[in-house]
C-alpha positions as CSV (number, residue, x, y, z in Angstrom):
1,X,-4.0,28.7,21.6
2,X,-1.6,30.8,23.9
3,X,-0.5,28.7,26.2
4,X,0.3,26.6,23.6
5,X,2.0,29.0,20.9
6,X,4.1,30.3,24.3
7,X,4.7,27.0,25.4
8,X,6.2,26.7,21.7
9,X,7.9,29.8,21.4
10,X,5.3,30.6,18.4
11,X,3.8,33.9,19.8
12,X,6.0,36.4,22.2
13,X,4.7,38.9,24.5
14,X,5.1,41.2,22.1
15,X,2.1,40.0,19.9
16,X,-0.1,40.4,22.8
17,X,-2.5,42.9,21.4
18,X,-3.0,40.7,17.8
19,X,-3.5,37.7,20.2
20,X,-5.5,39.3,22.5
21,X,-7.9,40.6,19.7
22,X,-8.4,37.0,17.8
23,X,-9.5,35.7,20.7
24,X,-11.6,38.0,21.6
25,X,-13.5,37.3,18.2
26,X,-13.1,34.0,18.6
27,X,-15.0,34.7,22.1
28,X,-17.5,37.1,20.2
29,X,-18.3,34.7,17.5
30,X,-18.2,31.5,20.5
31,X,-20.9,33.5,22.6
32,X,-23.1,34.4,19.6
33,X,-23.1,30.5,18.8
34,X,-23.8,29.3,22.1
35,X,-26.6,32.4,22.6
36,X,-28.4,31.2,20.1
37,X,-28.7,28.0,21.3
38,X,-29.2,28.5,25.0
39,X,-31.9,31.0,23.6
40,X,-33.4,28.7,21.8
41,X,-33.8,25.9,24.7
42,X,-34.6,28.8,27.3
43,X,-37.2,30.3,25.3
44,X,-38.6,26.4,24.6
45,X,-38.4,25.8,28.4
46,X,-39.8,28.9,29.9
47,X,-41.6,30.9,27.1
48,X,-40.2,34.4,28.7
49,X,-38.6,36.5,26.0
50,X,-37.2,39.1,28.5
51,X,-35.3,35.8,30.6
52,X,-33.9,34.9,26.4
53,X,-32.8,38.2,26.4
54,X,-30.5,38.0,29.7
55,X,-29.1,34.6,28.9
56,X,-28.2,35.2,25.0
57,X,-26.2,38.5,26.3
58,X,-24.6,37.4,29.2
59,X,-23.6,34.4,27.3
60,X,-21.8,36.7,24.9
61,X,-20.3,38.8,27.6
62,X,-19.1,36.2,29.5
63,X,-17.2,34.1,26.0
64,X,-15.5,37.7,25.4
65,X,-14.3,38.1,28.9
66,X,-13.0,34.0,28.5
67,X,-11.5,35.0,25.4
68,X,-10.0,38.5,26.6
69,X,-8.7,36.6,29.9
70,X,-7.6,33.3,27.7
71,X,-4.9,35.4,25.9
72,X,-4.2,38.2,28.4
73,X,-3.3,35.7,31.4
74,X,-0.9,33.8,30.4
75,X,0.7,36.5,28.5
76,X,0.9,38.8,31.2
77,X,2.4,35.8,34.0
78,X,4.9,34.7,31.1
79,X,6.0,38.6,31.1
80,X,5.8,38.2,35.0
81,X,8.4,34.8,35.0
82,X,5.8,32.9,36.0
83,X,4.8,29.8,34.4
84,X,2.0,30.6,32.7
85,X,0.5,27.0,32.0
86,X,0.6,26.1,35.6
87,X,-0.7,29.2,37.0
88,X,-3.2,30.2,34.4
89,X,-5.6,27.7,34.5
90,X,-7.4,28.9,38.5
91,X,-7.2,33.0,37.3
92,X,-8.9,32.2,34.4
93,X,-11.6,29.2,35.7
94,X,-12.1,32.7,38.2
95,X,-12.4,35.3,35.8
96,X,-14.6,33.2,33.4
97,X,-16.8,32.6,36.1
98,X,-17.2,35.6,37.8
99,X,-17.6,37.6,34.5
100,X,-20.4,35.1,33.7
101,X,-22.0,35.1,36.7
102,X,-21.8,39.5,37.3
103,X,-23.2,39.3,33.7
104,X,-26.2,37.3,34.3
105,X,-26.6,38.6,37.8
106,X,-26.3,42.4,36.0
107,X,-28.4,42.2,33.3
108,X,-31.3,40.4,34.6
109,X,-31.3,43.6,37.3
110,X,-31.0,45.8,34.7
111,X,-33.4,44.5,32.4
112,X,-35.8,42.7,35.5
113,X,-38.9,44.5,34.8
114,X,-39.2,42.6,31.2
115,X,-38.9,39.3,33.6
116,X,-42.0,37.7,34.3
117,X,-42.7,36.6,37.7
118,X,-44.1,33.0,37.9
């Protein structure tokens, strides 16, 4: 939605924190949706509630962080005079996959002992 609506002319960079917050809940209510289901499937495949548990909220963490990086990026290279729909798309593929993958790496550390070894 913001590369487009800059792309447009629809949103400025002075709407950045009312486009930054919609996506964020957009990300929030994304990573809920797809917690839920990966919960689901994990907890069908492996039975471990505490590896459910890691999944569902790194899955949340990481749609935010997509979301928060989704609107920020581009936004912030447009205010740059860069073009933010041909540089955006390798910061975010990296900052979606490295918050998903400090996420999940982070909380099944944090919460390891509820892990069961097998």
């Amino acid at each position: 939605m913001t590369m487009r609506g800059l792309a447009l002319r629809e949103i400025t960079v002075r709407q950045w924190f009312s486009v930054t917050t919609k996506e964020v809940k957009v990300g929030f209510v994304n990573g809920i949706a797809v917690a839920v289901t990966c919960a689901a499937g994990v907890y069908f495949w492996s039975g471990s509630l505490g590896l459910v548990i890691v999944i569902a909220i790194s899955m949340v963490i990481a749609m935010v962080a997509a979301g928060f990086a989704g609107a920020v990026v581009p936004i912030v290279l447009t205010r740059l005079g860069q073009d933010h729909a041909q540089s955006s798309s390798i910061v975010l593929t990296t900052v979606t996959d490295v918050a998903g993958f400090l996420s999940f790496l982070g909380i099944a550390t944090l919460l390891s002992g509820m892990l069961e070894a097998g």
